[in-house]
N, C-alpha and C positions, 0 to 999 in steps of 0.2 A: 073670698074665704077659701074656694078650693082652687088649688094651684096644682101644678105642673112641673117637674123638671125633667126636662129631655136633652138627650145629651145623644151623639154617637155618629150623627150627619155628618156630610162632607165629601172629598172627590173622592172618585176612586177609577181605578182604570176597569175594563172589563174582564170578567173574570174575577176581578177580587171580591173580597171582603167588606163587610161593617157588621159591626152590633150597636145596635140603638137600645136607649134605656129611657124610660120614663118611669116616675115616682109620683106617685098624686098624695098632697097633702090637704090638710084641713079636714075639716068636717064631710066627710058624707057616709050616710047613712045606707048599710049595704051594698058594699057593689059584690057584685055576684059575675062581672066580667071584666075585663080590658084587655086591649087589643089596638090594633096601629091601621090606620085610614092614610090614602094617599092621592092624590090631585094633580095633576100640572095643569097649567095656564090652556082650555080650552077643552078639558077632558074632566068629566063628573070622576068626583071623588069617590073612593070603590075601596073596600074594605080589602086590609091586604093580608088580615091575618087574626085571630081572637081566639082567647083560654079563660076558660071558667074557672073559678074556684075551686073546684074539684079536678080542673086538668083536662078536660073537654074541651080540643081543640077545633078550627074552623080556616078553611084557607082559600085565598081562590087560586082558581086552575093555573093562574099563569104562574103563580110562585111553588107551587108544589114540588116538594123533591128540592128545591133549594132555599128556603128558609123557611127558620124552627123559631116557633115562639116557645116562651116560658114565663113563670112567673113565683115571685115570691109572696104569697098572702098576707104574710107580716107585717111586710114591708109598703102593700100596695105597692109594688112595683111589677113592671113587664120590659120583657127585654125580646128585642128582636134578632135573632143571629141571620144573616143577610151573605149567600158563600152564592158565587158565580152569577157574580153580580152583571147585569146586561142594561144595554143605551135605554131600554123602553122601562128600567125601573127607576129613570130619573123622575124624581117628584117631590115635591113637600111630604112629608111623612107626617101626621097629627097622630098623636096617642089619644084614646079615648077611654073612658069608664063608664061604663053602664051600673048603676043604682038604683035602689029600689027608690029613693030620694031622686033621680033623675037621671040625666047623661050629662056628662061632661067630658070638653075638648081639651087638650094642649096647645102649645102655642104654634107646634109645627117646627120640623127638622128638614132643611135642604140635605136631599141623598144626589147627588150628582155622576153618572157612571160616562166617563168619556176618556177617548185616549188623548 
């Protein structure tokens, strides 16, 4: 019932750019968060970014200073804008939503940063 569209992954050399986008549809009940999770093969997945409804943001230390989350309420959507971009921010990128109705994943976006 509740979906996902993520869009925005893909190569990129060091130093550039992405913005990642997820849309969560269907039914759920309250969310009051969403935000982007990331993983690679061998390394616990670590929250790499999250905005409240009200705008209250949350980041961890390694990204700060170079990527801005946002979000449209309307829309339930979140966007991640991703600028100097570096080798150790390659990973699956999962969108998530937090609800009063539960959590919920995306399906995950390869971010690949290599020359």
């Amino acid at each position: 019932q509740v979906q996902f569209v993520e869009s925005g992954g893909g190569l990129v050399q060091p130093g550039g750019s992405l913005r990642l986008s997820c849309a969560a549809s269907g039914y759920i009940s309250g969310i009051y968060r969403m935000g982007w999770h990331r993983q690679n093969p061998g390394k616990q997945r670590e929250l790499v970014a999250s905005i409240t409804n009200g705008g209250i943001t949350d980041y961890a230390n390694s990204v700060k200073g170079r990527f801005t989350i946002s979000r449209d309420n309307a829309k339930n959507t979140v966007y991640l804008q991703m600028n100097s971009l570096k080798p150790e921010d390659t990973a699956v990128y999962y969108c998530r939503a937090n609800a009063y109705s539960g959590n919920y994943w995306g399906q995950g976006t390869q971010v690949t940063v290599s020359s």
